[in-house]
PyMOL CGO cylinders between C-alpha atoms (Angstrom):
from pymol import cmd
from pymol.cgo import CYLINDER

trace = [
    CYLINDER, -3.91, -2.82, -12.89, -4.81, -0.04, -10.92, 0.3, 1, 1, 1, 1, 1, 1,
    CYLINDER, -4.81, -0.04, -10.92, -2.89, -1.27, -7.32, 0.3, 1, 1, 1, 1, 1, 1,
    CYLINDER, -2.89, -1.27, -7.32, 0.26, -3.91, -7.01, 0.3, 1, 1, 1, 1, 1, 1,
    CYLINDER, 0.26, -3.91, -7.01, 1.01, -6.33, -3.85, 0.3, 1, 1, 1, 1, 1, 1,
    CYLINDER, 1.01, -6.33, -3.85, 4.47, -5.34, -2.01, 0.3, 1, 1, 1, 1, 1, 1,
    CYLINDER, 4.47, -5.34, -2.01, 5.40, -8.81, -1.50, 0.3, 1, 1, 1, 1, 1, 1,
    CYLINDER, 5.40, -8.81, -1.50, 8.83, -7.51, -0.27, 0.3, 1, 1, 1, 1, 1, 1,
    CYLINDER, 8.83, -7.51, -0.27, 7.39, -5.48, 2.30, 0.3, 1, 1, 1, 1, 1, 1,
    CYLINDER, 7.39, -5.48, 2.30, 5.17, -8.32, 4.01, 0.3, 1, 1, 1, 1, 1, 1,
    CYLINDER, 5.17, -8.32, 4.01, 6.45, -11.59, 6.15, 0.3, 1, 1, 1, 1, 1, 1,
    CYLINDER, 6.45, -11.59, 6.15, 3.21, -13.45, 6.97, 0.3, 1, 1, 1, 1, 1, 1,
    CYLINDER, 3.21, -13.45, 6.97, 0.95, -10.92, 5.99, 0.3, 1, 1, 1, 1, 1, 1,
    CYLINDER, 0.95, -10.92, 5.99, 0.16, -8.82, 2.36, 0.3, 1, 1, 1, 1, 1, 1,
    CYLINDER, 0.16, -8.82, 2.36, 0.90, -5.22, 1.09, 0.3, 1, 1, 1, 1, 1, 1,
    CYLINDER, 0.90, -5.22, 1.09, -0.30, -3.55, -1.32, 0.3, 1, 1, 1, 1, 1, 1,
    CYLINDER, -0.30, -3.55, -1.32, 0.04, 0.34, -2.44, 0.3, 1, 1, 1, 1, 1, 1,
    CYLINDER, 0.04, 0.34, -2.44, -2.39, 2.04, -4.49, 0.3, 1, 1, 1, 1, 1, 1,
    CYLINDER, -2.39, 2.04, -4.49, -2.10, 5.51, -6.88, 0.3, 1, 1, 1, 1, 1, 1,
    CYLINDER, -2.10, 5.51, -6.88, -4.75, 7.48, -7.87, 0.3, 1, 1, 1, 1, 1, 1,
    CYLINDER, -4.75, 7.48, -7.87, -5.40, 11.13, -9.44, 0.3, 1, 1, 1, 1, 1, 1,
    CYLINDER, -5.40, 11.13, -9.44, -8.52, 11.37, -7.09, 0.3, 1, 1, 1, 1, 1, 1,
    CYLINDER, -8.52, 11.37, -7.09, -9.40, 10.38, -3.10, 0.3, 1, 1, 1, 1, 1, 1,
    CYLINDER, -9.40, 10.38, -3.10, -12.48, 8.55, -4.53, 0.3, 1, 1, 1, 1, 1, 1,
    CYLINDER, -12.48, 8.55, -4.53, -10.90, 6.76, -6.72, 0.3, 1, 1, 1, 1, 1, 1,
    CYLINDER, -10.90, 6.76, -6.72, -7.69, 5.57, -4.13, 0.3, 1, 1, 1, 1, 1, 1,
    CYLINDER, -7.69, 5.57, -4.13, -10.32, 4.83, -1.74, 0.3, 1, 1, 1, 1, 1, 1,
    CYLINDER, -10.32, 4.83, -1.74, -12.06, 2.33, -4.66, 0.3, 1, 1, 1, 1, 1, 1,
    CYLINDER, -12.06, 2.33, -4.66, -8.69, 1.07, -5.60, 0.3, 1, 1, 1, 1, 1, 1,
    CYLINDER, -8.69, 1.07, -5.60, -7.92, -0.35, -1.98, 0.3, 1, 1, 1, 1, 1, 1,
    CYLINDER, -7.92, -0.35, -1.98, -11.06, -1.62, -1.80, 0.3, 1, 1, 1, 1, 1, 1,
    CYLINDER, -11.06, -1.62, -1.80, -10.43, -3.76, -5.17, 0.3, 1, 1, 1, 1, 1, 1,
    CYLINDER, -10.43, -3.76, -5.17, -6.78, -4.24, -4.12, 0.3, 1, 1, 1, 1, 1, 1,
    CYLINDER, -6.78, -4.24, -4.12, -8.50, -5.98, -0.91, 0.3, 1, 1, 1, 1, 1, 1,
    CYLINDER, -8.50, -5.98, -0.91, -10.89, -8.21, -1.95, 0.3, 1, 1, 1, 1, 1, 1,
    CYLINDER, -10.89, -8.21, -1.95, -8.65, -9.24, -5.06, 0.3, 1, 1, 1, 1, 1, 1,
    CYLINDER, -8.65, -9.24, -5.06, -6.82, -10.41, -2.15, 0.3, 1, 1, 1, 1, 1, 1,
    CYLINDER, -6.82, -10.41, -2.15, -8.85, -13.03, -1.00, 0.3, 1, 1, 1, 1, 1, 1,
    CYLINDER, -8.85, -13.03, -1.00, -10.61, -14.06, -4.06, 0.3, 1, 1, 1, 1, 1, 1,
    CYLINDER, -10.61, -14.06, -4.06, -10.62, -13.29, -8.18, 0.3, 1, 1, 1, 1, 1, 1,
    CYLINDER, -10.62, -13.29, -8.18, -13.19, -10.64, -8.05, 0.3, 1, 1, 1, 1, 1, 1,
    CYLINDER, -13.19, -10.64, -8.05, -13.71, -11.14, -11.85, 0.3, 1, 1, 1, 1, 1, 1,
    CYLINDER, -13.71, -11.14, -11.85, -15.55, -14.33, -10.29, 0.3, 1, 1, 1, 1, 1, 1,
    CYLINDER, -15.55, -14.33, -10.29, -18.07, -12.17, -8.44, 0.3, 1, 1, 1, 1, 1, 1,
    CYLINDER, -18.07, -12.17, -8.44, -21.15, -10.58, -9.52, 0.3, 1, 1, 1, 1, 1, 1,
    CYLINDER, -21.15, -10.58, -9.52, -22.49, -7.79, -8.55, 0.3, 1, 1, 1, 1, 1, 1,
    CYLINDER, -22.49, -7.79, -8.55, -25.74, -8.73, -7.35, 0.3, 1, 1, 1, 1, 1, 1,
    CYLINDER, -25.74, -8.73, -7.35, -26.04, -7.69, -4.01, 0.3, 1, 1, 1, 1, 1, 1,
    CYLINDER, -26.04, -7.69, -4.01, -25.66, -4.05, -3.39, 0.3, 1, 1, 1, 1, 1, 1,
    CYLINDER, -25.66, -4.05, -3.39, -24.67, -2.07, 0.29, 0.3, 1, 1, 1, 1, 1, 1,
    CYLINDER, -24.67, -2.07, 0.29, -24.57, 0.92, 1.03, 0.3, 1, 1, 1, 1, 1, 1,
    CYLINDER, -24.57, 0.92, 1.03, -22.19, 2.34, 4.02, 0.3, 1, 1, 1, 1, 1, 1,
    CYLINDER, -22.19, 2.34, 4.02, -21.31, 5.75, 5.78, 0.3, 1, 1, 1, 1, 1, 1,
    CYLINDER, -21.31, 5.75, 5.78, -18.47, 6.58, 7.60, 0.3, 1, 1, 1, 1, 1, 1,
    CYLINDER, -18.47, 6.58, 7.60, -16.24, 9.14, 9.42, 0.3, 1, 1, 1, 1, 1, 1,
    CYLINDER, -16.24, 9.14, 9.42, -13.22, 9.83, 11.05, 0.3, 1, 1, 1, 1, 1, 1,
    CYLINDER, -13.22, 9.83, 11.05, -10.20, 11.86, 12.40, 0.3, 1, 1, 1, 1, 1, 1,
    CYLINDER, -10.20, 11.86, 12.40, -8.29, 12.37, 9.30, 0.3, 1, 1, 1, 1, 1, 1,
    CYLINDER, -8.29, 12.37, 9.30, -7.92, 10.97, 5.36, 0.3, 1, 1, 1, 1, 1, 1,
    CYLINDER, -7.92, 10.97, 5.36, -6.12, 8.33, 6.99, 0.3, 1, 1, 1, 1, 1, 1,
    CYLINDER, -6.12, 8.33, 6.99, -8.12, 7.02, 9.78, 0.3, 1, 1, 1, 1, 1, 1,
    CYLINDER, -8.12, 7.02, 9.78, -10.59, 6.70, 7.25, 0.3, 1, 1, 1, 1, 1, 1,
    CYLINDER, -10.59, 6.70, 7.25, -9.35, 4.61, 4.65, 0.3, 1, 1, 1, 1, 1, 1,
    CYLINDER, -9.35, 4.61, 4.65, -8.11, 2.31, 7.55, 0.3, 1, 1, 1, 1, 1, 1,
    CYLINDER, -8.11, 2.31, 7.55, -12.04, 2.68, 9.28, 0.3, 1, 1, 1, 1, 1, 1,
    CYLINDER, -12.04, 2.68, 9.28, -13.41, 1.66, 5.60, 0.3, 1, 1, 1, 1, 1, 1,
    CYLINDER, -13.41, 1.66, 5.60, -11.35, -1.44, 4.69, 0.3, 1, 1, 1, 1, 1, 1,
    CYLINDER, -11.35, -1.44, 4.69, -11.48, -2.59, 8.05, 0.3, 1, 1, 1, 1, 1, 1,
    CYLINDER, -11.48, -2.59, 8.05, -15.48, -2.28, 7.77, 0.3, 1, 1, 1, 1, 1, 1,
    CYLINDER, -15.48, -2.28, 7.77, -15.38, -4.44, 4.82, 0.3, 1, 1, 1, 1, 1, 1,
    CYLINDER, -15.38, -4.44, 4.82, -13.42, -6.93, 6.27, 0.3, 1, 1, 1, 1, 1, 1,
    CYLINDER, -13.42, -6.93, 6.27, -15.88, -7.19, 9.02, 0.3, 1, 1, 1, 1, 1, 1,
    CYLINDER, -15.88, -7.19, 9.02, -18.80, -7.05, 6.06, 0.3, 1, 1, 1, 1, 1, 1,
    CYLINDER, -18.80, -7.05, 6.06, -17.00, -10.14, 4.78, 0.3, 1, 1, 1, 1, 1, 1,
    CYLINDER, -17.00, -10.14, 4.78, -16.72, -12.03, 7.70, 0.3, 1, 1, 1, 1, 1, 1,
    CYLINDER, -16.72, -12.03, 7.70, -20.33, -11.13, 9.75, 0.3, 1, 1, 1, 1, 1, 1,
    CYLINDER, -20.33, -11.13, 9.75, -22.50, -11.15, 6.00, 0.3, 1, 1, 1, 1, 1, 1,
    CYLINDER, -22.50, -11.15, 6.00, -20.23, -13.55, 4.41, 0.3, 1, 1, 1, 1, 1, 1,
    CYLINDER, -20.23, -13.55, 4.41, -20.23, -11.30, 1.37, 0.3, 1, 1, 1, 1, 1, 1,
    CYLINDER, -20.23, -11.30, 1.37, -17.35, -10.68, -1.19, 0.3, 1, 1, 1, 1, 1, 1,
    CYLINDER, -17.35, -10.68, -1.19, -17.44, -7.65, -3.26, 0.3, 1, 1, 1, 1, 1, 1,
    CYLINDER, -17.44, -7.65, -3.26, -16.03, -6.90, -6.87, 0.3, 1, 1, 1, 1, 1, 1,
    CYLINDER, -16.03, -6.90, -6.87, -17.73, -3.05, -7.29, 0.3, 1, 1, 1, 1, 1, 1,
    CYLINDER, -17.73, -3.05, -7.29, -17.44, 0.07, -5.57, 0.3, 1, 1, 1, 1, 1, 1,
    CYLINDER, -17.44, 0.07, -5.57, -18.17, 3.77, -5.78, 0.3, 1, 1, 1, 1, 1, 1,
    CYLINDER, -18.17, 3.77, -5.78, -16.89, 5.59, -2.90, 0.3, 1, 1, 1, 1, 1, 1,
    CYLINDER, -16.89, 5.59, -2.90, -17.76, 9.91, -2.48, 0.3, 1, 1, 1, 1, 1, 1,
    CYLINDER, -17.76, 9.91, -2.48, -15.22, 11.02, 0.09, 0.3, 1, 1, 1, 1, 1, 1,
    CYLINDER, -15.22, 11.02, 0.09, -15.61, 14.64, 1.61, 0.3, 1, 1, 1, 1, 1, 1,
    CYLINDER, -15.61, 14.64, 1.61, -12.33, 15.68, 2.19, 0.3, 1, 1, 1, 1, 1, 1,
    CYLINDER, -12.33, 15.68, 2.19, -13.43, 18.01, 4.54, 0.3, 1, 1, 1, 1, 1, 1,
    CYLINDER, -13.43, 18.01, 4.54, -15.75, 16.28, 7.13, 0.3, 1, 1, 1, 1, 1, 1,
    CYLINDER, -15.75, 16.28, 7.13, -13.20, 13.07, 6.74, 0.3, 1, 1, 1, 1, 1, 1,
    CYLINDER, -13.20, 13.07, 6.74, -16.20, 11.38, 6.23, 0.3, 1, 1, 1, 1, 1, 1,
    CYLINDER, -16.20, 11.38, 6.23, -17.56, 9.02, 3.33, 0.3, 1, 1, 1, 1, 1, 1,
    CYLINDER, -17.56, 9.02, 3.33, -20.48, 7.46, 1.41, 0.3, 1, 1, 1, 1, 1, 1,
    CYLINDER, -20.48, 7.46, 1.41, -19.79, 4.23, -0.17, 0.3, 1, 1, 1, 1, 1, 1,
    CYLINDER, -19.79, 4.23, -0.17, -21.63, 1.54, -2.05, 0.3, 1, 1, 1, 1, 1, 1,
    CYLINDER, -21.63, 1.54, -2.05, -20.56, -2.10, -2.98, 0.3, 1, 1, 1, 1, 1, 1,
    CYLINDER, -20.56, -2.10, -2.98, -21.75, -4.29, -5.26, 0.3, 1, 1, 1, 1, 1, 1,
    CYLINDER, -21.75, -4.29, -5.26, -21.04, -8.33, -4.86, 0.3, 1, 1, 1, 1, 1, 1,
    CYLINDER, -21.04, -8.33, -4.86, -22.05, -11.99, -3.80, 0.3, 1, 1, 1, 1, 1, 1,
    CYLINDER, -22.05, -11.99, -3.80, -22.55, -14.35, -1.04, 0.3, 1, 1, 1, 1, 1, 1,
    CYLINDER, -22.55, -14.35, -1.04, -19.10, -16.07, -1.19, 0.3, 1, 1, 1, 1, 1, 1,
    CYLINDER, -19.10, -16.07, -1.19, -19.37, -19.33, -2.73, 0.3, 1, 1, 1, 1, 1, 1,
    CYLINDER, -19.37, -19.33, -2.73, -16.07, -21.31, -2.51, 0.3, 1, 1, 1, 1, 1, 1,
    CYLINDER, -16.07, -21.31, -2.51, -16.76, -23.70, -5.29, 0.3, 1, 1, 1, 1, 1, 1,
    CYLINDER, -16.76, -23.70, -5.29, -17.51, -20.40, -7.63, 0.3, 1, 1, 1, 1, 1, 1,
    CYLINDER, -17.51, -20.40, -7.63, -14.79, -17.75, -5.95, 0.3, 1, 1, 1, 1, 1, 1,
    CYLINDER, -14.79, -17.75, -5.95, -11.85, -20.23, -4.67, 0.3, 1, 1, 1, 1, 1, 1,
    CYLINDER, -11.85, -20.23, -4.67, -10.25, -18.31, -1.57, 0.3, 1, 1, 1, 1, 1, 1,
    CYLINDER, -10.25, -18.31, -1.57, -6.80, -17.14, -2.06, 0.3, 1, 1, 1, 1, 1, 1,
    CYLINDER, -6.80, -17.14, -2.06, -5.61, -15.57, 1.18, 0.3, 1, 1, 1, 1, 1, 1,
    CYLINDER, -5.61, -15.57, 1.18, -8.47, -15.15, 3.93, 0.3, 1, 1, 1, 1, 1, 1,
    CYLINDER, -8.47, -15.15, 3.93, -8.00, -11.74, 5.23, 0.3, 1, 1, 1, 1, 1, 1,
    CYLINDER, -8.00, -11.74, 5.23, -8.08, -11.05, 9.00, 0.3, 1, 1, 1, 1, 1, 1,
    CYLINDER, -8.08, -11.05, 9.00, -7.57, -7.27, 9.70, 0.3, 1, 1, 1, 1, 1, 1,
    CYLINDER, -7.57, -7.27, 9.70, -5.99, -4.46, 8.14, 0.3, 1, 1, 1, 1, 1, 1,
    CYLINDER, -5.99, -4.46, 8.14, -2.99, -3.41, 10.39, 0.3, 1, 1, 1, 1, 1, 1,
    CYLINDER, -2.99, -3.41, 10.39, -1.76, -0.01, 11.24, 0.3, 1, 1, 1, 1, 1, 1,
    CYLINDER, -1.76, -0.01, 11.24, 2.38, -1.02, 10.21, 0.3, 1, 1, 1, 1, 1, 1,
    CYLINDER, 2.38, -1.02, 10.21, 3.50, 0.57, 7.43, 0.3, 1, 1, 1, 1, 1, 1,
    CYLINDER, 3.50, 0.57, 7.43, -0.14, 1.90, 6.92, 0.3, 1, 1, 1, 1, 1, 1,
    CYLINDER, -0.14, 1.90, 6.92, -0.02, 5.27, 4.98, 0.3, 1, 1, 1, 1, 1, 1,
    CYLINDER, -0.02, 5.27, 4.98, -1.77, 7.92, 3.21, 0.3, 1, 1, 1, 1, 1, 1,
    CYLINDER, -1.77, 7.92, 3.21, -0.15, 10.42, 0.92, 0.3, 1, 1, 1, 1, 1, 1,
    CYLINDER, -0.15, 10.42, 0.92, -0.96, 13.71, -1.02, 0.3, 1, 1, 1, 1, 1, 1,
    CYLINDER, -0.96, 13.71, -1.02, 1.99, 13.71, -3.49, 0.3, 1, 1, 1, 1, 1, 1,
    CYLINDER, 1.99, 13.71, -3.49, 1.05, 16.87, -6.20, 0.3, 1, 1, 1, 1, 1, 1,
    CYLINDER, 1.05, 16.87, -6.20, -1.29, 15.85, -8.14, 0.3, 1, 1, 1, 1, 1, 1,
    CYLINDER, -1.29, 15.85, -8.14, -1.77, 11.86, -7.22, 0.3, 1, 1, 1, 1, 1, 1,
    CYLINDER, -1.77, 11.86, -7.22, -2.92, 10.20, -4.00, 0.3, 1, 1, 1, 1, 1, 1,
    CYLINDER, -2.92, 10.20, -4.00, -1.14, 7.34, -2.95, 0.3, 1, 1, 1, 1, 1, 1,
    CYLINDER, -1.14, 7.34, -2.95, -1.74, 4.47, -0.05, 0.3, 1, 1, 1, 1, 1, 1,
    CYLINDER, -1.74, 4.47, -0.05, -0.06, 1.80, 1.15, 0.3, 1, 1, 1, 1, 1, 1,
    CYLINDER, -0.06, 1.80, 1.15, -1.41, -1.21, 3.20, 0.3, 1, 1, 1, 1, 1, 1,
    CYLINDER, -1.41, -1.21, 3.20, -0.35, -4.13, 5.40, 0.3, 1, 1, 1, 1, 1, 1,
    CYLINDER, -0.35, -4.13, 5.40, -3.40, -6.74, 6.44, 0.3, 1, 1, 1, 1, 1, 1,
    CYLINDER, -3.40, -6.74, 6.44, -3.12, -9.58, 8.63, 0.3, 1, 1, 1, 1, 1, 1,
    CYLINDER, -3.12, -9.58, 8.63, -3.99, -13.43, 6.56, 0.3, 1, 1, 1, 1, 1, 1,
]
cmd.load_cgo(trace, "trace")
């Protein structure tokens, strides 16, 4: 498991950090971290593929821009995801991103935890040597 919840660091909500030697691949592993969230994402195919482009103020404001993006994705295509491939240029804070998944199907993907926003409390993103690290509060 790439990502583990912080159940000691949430009330009502969920946290969850994430560790990874590259900024693609953190920015992948909150994405999985997310949707495993709300439903097994072992359940969901990839059959429906979207693309998505992004940018921001800084590393941070962009990981919060993108899961917040697929939250909406979620809610406005009613669409779960289980794949992603994310290309983040460091230096334009900016990112190209594609997901693969389903229409949800609650007989199929059985809802754990419907999630509602990502929040900015304890929201973080971290250059520690080698590793990237994130951490990540969202509103159920």
């Amino acid at each position: 498991m790439v990502f583990k919840f912080l159940e000691e660091e949430a009330t009502a909500d969920i946290a969850f950090s994430a560790e990874n030697s590259s900024l693609n691949g953190l920015f992948e592993d909150c994405a999985k971290a997310l949707f495993e969230t709300m439903v097994d994402t072992s359940l969901v195919k990839q059959k429906r593929q979207k693309k998505l482009s992004l940018n921001a103020e800084s590393i941070e404001q962009l990981l919060f821009k993108f899961l917040q993006e697929l939250v909406y994705l979620k809610d406005v295509e009613y669409t779960v995801y289980s794949g992603f491939k994310v290309k983040v240029d460091e230096k334009q804070n900016s990112l190209e991103a594609v997901m693969k998944g389903e229409p949800i199907d609650q007989t199929k993907h059985g809802f754990r935890e419907d999630v509602k926003a990502v929040t900015l409390h304890l929201f973080e993103v971290k250059k520690q040597g080698n590793k990237w690290t994130a951490k990540v509060l969202v509103d159920v």
